[in-house]
C-alpha positions in Angstrom: 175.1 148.8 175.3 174.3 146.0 173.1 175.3 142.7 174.0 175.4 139.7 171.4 174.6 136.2 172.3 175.2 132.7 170.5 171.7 132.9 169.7 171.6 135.9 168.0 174.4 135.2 165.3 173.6 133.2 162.2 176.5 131.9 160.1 176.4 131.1 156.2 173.6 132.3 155.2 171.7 132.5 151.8 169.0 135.3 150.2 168.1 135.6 146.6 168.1 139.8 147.4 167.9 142.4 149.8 164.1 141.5 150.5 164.5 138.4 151.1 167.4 139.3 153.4 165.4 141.1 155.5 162.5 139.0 156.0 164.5 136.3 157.2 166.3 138.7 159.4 162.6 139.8 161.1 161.6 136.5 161.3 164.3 135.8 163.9 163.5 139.1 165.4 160.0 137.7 165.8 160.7 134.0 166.9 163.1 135.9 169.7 160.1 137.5 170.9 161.6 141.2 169.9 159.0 141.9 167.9 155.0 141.4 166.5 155.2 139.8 163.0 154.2 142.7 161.4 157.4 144.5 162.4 158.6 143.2 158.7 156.7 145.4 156.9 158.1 148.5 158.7 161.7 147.2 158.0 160.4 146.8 154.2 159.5 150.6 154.1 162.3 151.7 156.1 164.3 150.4 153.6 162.3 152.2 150.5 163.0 156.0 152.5 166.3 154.9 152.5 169.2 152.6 152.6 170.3 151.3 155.8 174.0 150.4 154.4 176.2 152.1 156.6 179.4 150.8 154.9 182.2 148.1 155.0 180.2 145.4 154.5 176.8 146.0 157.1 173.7 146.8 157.0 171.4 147.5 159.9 167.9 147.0 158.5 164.9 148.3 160.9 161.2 149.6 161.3 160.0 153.1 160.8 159.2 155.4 163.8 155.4 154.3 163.0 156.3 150.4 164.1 157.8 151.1 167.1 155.0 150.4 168.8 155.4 146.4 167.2 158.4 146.5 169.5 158.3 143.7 172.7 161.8 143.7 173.4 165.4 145.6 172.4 167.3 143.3 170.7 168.7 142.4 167.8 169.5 139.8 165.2 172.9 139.1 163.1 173.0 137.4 160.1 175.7 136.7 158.0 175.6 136.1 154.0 179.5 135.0 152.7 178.1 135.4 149.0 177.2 139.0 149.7 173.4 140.7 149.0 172.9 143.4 147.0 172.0 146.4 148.9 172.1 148.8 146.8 174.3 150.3 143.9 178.2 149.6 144.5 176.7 148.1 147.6 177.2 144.8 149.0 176.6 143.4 152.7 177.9 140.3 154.0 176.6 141.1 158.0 173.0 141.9 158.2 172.1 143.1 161.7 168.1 143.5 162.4 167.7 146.3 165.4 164.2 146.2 167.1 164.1 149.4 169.4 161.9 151.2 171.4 163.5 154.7 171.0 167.1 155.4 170.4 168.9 152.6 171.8 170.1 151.4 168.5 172.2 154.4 168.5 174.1 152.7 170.8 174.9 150.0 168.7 176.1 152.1 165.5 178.6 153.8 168.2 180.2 150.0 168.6 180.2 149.6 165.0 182.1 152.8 164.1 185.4 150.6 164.6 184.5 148.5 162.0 183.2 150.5 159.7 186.7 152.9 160.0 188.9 149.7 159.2 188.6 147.9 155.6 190.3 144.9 156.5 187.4 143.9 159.0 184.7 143.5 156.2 186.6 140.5 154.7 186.8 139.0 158.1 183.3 139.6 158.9 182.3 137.6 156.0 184.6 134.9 156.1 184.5 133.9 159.5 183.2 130.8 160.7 183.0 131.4 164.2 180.3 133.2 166.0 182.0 134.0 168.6 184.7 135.9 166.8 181.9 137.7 164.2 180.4 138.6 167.8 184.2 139.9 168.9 184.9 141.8 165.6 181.7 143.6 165.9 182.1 144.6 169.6 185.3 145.6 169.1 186.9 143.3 171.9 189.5 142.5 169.8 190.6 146.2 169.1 193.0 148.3 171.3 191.3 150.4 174.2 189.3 153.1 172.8 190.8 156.3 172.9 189.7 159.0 175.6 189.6 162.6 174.9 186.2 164.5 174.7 184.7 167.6 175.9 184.6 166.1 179.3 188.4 166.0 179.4 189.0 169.7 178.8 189.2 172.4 181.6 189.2 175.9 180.7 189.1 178.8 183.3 190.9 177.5 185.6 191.4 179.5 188.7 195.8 178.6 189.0 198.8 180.4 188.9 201.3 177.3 189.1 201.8 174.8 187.4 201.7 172.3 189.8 197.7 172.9 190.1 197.6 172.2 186.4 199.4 168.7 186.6 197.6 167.6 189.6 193.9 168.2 188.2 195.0 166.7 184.6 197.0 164.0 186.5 194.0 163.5 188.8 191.6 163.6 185.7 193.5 160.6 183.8 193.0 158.5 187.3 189.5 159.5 187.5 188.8 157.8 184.2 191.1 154.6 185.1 193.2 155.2 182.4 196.5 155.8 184.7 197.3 155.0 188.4 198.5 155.8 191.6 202.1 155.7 189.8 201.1 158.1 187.0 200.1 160.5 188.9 202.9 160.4 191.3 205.1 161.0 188.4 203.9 163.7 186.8 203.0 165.7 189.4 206.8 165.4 190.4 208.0 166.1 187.1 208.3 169.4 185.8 206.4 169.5 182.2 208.0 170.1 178.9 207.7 173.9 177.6 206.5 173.2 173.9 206.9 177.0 173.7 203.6 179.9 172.6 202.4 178.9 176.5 202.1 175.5 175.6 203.0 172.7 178.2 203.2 169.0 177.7 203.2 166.5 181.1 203.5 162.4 180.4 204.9 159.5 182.1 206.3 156.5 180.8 205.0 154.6 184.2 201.6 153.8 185.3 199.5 154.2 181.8 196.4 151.7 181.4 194.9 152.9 178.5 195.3 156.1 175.9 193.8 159.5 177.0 194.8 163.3 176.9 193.8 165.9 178.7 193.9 170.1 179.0 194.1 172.3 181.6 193.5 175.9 180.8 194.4 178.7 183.3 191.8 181.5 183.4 194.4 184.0 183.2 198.2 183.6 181.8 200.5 183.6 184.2 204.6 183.1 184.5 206.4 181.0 186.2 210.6 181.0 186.9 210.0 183.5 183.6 208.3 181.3 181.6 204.9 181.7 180.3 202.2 179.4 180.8 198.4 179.5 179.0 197.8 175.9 178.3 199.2 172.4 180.1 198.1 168.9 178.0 198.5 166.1 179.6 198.9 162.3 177.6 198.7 158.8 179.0 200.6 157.1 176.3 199.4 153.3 175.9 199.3 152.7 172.3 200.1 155.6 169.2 196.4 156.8 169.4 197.0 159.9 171.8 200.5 161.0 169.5 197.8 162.1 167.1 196.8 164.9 169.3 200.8 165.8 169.8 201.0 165.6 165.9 198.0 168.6 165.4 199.4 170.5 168.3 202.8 170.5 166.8 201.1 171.5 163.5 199.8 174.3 165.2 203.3 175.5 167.0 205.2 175.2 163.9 202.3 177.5 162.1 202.5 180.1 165.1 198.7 179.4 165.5 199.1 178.4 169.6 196.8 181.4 170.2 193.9 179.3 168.6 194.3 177.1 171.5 194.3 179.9 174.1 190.9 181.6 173.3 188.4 178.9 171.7 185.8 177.5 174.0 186.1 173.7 174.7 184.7 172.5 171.6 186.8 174.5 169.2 190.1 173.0 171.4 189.1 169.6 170.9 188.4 170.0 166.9 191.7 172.1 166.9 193.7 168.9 167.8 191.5 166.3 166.4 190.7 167.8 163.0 192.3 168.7 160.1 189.7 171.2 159.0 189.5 173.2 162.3 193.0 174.6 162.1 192.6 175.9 158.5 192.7 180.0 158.7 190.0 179.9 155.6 187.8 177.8 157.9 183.7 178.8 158.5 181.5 177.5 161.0 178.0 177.9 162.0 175.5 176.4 165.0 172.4 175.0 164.9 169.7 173.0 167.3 168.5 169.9 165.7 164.3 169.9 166.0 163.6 166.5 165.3 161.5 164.4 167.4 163.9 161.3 167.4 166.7 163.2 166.9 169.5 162.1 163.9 168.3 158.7 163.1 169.6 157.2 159.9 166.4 158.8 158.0 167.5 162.7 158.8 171.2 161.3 159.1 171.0 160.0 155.7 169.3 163.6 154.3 171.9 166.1 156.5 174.9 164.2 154.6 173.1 164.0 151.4 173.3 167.8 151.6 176.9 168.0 152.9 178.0 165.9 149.7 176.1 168.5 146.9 179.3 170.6 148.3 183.1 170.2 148.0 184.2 171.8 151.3 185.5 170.2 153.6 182.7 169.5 156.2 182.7 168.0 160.1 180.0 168.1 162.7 180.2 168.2 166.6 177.4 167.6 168.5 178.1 170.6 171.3 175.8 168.5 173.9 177.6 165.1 173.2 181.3 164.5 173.1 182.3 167.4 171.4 184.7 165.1 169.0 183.9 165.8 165.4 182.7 163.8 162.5 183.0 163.5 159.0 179.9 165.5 157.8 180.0 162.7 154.5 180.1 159.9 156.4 176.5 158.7 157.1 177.4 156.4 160.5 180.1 158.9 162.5 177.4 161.5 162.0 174.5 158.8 163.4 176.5 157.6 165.6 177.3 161.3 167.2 174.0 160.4 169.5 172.2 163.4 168.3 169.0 164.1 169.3 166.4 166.4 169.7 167.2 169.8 171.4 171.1 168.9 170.7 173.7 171.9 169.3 175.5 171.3 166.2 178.6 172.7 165.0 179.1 172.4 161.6 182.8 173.7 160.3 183.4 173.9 156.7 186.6 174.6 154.5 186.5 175.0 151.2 185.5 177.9 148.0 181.7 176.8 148.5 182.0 176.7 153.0 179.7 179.3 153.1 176.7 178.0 150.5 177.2 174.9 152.4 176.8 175.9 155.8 173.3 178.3 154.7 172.0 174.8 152.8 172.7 172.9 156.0 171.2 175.5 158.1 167.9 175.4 155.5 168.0 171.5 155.5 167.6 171.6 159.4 165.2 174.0 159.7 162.9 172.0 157.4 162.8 169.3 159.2 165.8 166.7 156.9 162.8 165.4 155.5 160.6 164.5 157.8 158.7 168.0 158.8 159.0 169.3 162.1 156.0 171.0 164.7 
């Protein structure tokens, strides 16, 4: 993970234009021994392929995979202009943010950023500010609420139960593993008998013992009844904040549609975009898989090209990276799709919604296979 120093932040200050921007910003990256001074002219071309404005106010200018070699050290450099610079059309950035890296450790970074870049009101604080230390916070996200926890990892399907009580004590046992619940939680929901949402569907929570938001599924490997109820599916929420409720709202979605049986035969990545996307529950919905063949994987030159494609159509379009979290993305959004850590050998799920889903998925599929403009052996 990236870690920001007093040293690395620069407040207030000016650039004729985006060139001039980012030679001042390698320069630092050069006097902080990051990088040889030629490293400036990789960052120039970079920028040429194509624009490293990832939205709300950033940019992340850096080398091409030809000046990697010019890299000493990982780090990187933050600059701030409160005028703005000119990136691009309809495109203004106020925080500048050089990245020297020697592989794919900036991905890193543009997973801390995807807070601010999902929340409007933190561009006009970025450039405002006149404290370093709270540019440094509102990029890091220390002052945002505990990140959400609910991923691939958190989902357990086949489970070889036939009570109810081994669901809560391995979803129960789960949230603990992850410190987001203690010794209390657990004692209270395995103790508590769950809440029969109906369709097989079980809900276990406690109001005691939650450190941070989370939500997790159990999924026996074959339905089974108990005191005449039946029972395909226990989820589990440690409530800390209203971030886990959205999960509750798409599974209610799904109950009130009569659609619970989606739930009960998808693998685990289909159950997490179920009750984290809108697009996943649509009965219209398409989906296709494909392995991603680049050598540095989705970088923000192949990024930039896979959602250039997803935006020629008007379905509705996320993408899950099968061998990462399993959460999906907004296929048109250039730094959830980065920052989804793809790279090379890595699945991808693409589902699409819309009159044009199935153009779109064959044009995505093509795009891939071609290398997203940059060739592949």
């Amino acid at each position: 993970m990236f870690q920001l120093s007093q040293q690395d932040i620069h407040l207030g200050v000016a650039a004729a234009d985006k060139q001039s921007a980012i030679r001042q910003v390698a320069a630092a990256l050069t006097e902080a021994g990051c990088v040889s001074s030629a490293y400036v002219d990789g960052m120039l071309q970079r920028e040429l392929q194509t624009s490293t404005y990832l939205g709300n106010g950033i940019a992340i200018p850096h080398g091409t995979t030809d000046t990697r070699d010019l890299v000493l050290n990982t780090g990187v450099q933050v600059f701030q202009f409160p005028q703005g610079i000119e990136w691009g059309s309809d495109q203004t950035a106020y925080v500048v943010i050089g990245i020297a890296a020697r592989s794919d450790e900036h991905l890193a970074l543009l997973r801390q950023l995807t807070h601010v870049l999902s929340d409007d009101s933190v561009a006009q604080q970025l450039a405002k500010t006149a404290s370093a230390d709270e540019l440094c916070n509102l990029l890091m996200g220390e002052k945002q609420a505990a990140e959400f926890r609910f991923d691939i990892s958190m989902i357990t399907l086949d489970v070889a139960a036939d009570s109810l009580m081994t669901l809560q004590a391995l979803n129960a046992g789960r949230l603990q593993k992850i410190g987001a619940v203690n010794a209390q939680f657990v004692s209270e929901v395995i103790t508590r008998n769950p809440l029969n949402l109906g369709q097989g569907i079980w809900l276990s929570d406690s109001s005691e013992g939650t450190l941070f938001s989370a939500a997790t599924i159990s999924r026996p490997v074959q339905i089974f009844d108990e005191h005449g109820e039946k029972v395909a599916l226990l989820l589990t929420l440690s409530v800390a904040d209203t971030q886990s409720l959205v999960v509750l709202n798409y599974l209610s979605d799904l109950l009130l549609a009569n659609k619970a049986e989606q739930l009960l035969n998808a693998d685990a990545a289909i159950v997490l975009s179920l009750l984290t996307s809108t697009v996943a529950g649509k009965s219209t919905t398409l989906s296709a898989e494909y392995v991603i063949r680049n050598e540095h994987g989705l970088h923000a030159r192949p990024g930039t090209a896979l959602v250039n494609v997803i935006k020629q159509f008007n379905s509705e379009i996320t993408v899950t990276n099968l061998d990462g979290s399993g959460k999906p993305a907004n296929g048109r959004s250039l730094i959830k799709v980065v920052a989804l850590g793809v790279k090379k050998g890595h699945h991808l799920r693409f589902t699409a919604n819309g009159a044009d889903a199935q153009a779109a998925l064959q044009a995505i599929g093509t795009a891939i296979t071609e290398g997203l403009g940059e060739g592949i052996a």
